[in-house]
C-alpha angles and dihedrals in degrees: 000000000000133000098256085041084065099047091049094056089048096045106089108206103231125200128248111251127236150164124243109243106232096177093053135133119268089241092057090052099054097047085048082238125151108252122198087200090234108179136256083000121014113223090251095058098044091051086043088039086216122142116268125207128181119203120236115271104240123196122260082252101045090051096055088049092059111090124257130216101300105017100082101109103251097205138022122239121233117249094230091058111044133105121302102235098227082057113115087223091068089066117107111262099251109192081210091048096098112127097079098244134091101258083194119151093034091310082144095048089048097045093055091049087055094044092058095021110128096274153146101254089128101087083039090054086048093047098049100028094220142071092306087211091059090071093054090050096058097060114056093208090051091052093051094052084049097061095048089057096042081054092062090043098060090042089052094041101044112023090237117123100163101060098071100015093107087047088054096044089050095056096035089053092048087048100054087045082057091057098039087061098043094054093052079070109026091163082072124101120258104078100138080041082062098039094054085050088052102042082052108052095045097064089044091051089053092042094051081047100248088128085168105063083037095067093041078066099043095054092048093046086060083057095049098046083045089057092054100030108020118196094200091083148062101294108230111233095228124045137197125258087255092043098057078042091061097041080046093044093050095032089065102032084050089050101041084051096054090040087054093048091051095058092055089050090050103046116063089202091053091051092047082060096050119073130208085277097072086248139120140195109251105219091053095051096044081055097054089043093051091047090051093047102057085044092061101236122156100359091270084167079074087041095056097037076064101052092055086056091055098080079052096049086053107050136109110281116212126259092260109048123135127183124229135208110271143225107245099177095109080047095058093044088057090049095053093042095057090046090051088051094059095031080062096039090048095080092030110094093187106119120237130190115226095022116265093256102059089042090059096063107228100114087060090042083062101050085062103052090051105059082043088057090054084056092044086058101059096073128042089214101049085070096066106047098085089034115120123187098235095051108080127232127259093202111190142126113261097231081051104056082041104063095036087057089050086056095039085056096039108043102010098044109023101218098121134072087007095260089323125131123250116268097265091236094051083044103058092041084057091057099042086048086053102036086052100056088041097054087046094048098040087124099061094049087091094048111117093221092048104029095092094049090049090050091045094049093043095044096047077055100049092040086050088052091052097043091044094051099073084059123085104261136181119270086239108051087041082058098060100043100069083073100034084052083044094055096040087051089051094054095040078053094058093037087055088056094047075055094059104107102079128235111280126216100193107200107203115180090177117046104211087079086055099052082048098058093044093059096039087058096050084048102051093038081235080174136207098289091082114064118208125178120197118212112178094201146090120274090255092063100056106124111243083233087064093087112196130161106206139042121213115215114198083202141156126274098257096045096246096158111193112084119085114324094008098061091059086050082053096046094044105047112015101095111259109261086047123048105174085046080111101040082061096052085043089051098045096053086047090059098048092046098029103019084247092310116092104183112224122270094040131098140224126189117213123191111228111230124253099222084070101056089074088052105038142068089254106140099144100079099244116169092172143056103202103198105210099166114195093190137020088238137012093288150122107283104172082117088067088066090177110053105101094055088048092050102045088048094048085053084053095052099043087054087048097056091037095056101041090063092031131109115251081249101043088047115125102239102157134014131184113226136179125217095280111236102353098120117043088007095051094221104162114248087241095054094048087045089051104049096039090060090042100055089045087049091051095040091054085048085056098055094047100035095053092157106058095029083057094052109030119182136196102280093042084055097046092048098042082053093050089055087056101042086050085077091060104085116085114130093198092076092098103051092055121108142191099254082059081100111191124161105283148066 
């Protein structure tokens, strides 16, 4: 091969580099051909003399508008067949669009403000353990409901009604075609579906000052809970998880209504806005609310912490839900603090608008707490987590405080329906709430840390029942209340009995007595139910404002009263120019009961005769002498271990059989006692302590356990005994001595 053949098989033919024309003429490109673009005729296509076009120039926008391969709609669709436009199908398909609701008129925009609004989300975050707002996003009708209330927030909150007004109107419009087409079928399911809308709507309506439409809901909402929980009937004792929902769901929508009424009665501005229609304009409302809420009347931030619970209070509960008992405690404080605020207004004639009690805030204080406790309820250990031991528990079922704060408003107060009666159907619903819970928690009425509650909430039914009869009411529901009057009769008799330890006014010239009782009772759990007041005083210096209607004399077995204790009870109540005027009526009672001799540890009672209270310092107003003698003579009487407890037992069972044959006005209800033989009988101050609290804790035991205080056997007796001789055991005994002077004999 030759030289240049060498060079030719080594040489690589290289292309010639370009660039592609991509402003070129139609005609270039199609020949493959470089263009130079010239314009109107390219310099290609003049040498060629061919025809250059150029193609129109479309926007970045346009271009993307055009279809592409594949996109072109192969077919047409029929018009009878196509999609109705109110169908939801017809929406556009929104990739945001997730919450299964049309989020049309700035839902979106609504719902976020709620979501992040000031507001109390903590306790619900603690109760669901998750985001609250992701439950309300998961059921269209809840979320509706939602938005309508996030609607009146904003409005309440801000003072702007016309933000959001076309958002409000859209979802309230959407929720009464729900119902309107629920009630064309009402045998179709839904109906707690149909009770939340309604609940609903009526608390917007009131808020938004149409009371009247309000009240129209609020009426069908007492049919539809009727339909799934009816009243005319016998009440079953136990409900269904959607059954206590719908009372709940009644009980609050009925109490935030009449709430709502009886501001407008009590505030003269609020009643210039309403016309004779029940209806405001809403502007002007709004106004007066805002005003009122940067002025700080009538605590409206509550008010409004309540109002972003509501949506909460209103959603769909798990299959598995169940409701506890409640701590009503906050409730009850509400409760005392709006009674105190009228009890003070009452003799004030200076005018307030709106009325101080509504000015106060604690009607709207207790708004809150009652939709909190609902929450509370739905978890057994959501109950505990405030608890302290040293608050006690206010143990009762939320449809049931409730009601009995309904009633306590409306007959007690006075500060619903303006003097009018409860509608007959809400009425009898009330009871049956409040029968119910009584008849399943019989067993607590005699608790000492509940039975105050339980007597509060029977008597505010039977005094309902009483207030409600002179009314016309209907034959049915007439014929309902003689058994409902017979069973709360029957529990205020019970409560009466778990009563039956007077009051005690303790007079404790030492305090170490004092000090003493206090402890013993702590010890012994001797409990609420029995009430016990220390003065550490003489007898002289009682305030007349102190009322009791017995005096206890630790006295001798014969009644001589004028040693110790006795000669102050002489001084006190025999009239001035005799003084053993009362040592003769003692002794004479002593002679026809004990022939003259009491033995220690027993107890007379003496009436004390009326012709001495207008000569006497009696200002007390004691009607008894009540001798409890600890020894047979002035003496030292530690060998007897057990006479205080005989003695203070003895005191309980005298009272017993006095009052159970006694006049209302002639009962024992409060008695004023010394430390039994802790001065001439050198009892200690903790024996005597001991032993007091014991004998009132046995004898209460008594009273509520009949049946086996009525049939003792062996064990009950020896371990009644080791309580008392438990009390033995005090090593100072011996170290007493007479001049150790306490009250008592």
């Amino acid at each position: 091969m030759t030289e240049s053949g060498k060079e030719m098989s080594t040489t690589a033919r290289c292309r010639k580099p370009h660039t592609r024309s991509r402003d070129g003429c139609l005609t270039c490109r199609k020949r493959r051909v470089r263009c130079d673009g010239g314009q109107p005729i390219c310099t290609k296509c003049t040498k060629s003399r061919r025809t250059c076009e150029y193609s129109s120039d479309l926007p970045l926008r346009d271009r993307r508008a055009e279809w592409l391969p594949g996109e072109h709609q192969p077919w047409t669709v029929d018009t009878q067949i196509a999609l109705n436009p109110g169908s939801p199908m017809t929406n556009s398909m929104d990739p945001f669009d997730c919450l299964g609701l049309d989020m049309s008129y700035k839902s979106r925009q609504l719902l976020h403000y709620f979501r992040y609004a000031k507001g109390c989300t903590d306790m619900l975050s603690n109760t669901t353990g998750k985001d609250p707002f992701s439950l309300l996003s998961i059921h269209p009708d809840t979320l509706r409901d939602t938005l309508l209330v996030a609607g009146l927030h904003y409005a309440w909150t801000v003072g702007d009604i016309h933000t959001y007004q076309s958002t409000l109107l859209f979802h309230k419009v959407a929720t009464i075609r729900i119902l309107n087409k629920w009630l064309h079928n009402i045998n179709q399911p839904g109906l707690m579906t149909f009770v939340r809308h309604v609940s609903i709507l009526c608390f917007v309506e009131g808020c938004h000052g149409n009371v009247a439409a309000a009240e129209t809901h609020l009426k069908g909402l007492v049919n539809a809970v009727d339909l799934l929980s009816p009243s005319d009937s016998i009440f079953p004792s136990t409900l269904s998880v959607g059954e206590e929902l719908a009372n709940r769901y009644l009980i609050f929508t009925h109490y935030s209504f009449q709430g709502f009424k009886a501001r407008i009665v009590s505030s003269a501005a609020l009643q210039k806005i309403f016309t004779q229609e029940n209806v405001a304009e809403f502007s002007d409302f709004l106004s007066l609310v805002y005003d009122w809420r940067e002025q700080r009347i009538g605590n409206l931030d509550k008010r409004l912490g309540a109002m972003r619970m509501m949506p909460f209070f209103f959603a769909v509960l798990p299959p598995d839900a169940k409701f506890y008992d409640v701590d009503a405690s906050a409730m009850v404080e509400c409760l005392k603090s709006l009674t105190a605020t009228i009890l003070f207004t009452s003799d004030d004639n200076t005018t307030y608008d709106p009325s101080w009690e509504w000015i106060e805030g604690s009607e709207s204080r207790l708004l809150y707490e009652t939709v909190k406790a609902h929450f509370t309820s739905l978890s057994e250990d959501d109950n505990l987590q405030d608890y302290a031991p040293e608050t006690p528990r206010l143990t009762t079922s939320w449809s049931s405080m409730c009601v009995a704060t309904s009633l306590y408003l409306h007959s007690a107060l006075g500060i619903w329906y303006a003097g009018e009666s409860l509608e007959p159907c809400m009425f009898r619903r009330f009871l049956s709430i409040l029968m119910r819970d009584v008849d399943r928690n019989v067993h607590q009425i005699r608790s000492p840390g509940l039975s105050d509650l339980w007597f509060w909430k029977t008597f505010l039914g039977a005094y309902s029942i009483a207030k409600l009869r002179p009314c016309s009411l209907q034959k049915e529901v007439a014929a309902g209340l003689s058994s409902t009057i017979n069973s709360l009769s029957d529990i205020c008799a019970i409560m009466s009995q778990a009563q039956i330890i007077p009051h005690i006014h303790l007079l404790c010239l030492d305090q170490q007595c004092g000090i003493a009782f206090e402890e013993a009772s702590q010890q012994l759990e001797l409990g609420s139910t029995s009430q016990v007041s220390i003065l550490n005083c003489e007898l002289t210096g009682v305030p007349s404002t102190v009322q009791f209607d017995t005096i206890v004399s630790p006295a001798n077995s014969y009644g001589q009263l004028d040693g110790g204790f006795d000669d102050a009870i002489s001084l006190a109540f025999s009239p001035g120019d005799d003084y053993m005027a009362l040592t003769r009526a003692a002794q004479e009672q002593l002679y026809d009961e004990w022939r003259g001799f009491a033995p220690p540890g027993t107890c007379t009672i003496v009436r004390i005769p009326e012709r001495f209270r207008q000569r006497s310092m009696n200002v007390w107003g004691t009607k008894f002498l009540a001798l409890c003698p600890t020894m047979r003579v002035p003496m030292d009487v530690r060998w007897d271990r057990e006479i205080v407890y005989d003695a203070v037992w003895s005191l309980l069972c005298a009272i017993d059989k006095h009052n159970r044959t006694a006049s209302d006005n002639d009962k024992i209800s409060r008695i004023l006692m010394t430390p039994m033989a802790t001065g001439t009988g050198l009892v200690t101050p903790e024996r005597w302590a001991e032993q007091t609290v014991l004998a009132m804790k046995h004898f209460r035991e008594a009273v509520e356990n009949p049946q086996k205080w009525s049939a003792m056997e062996w064990p009950d007796i020896f371990d009644v005994g080791d309580d008392i001789e438990d009390t033995w055991n005090y090593d100072d005994e011996d170290n007493r001595t007479p001049e150790y002077q306490v009250h008592g004999q």
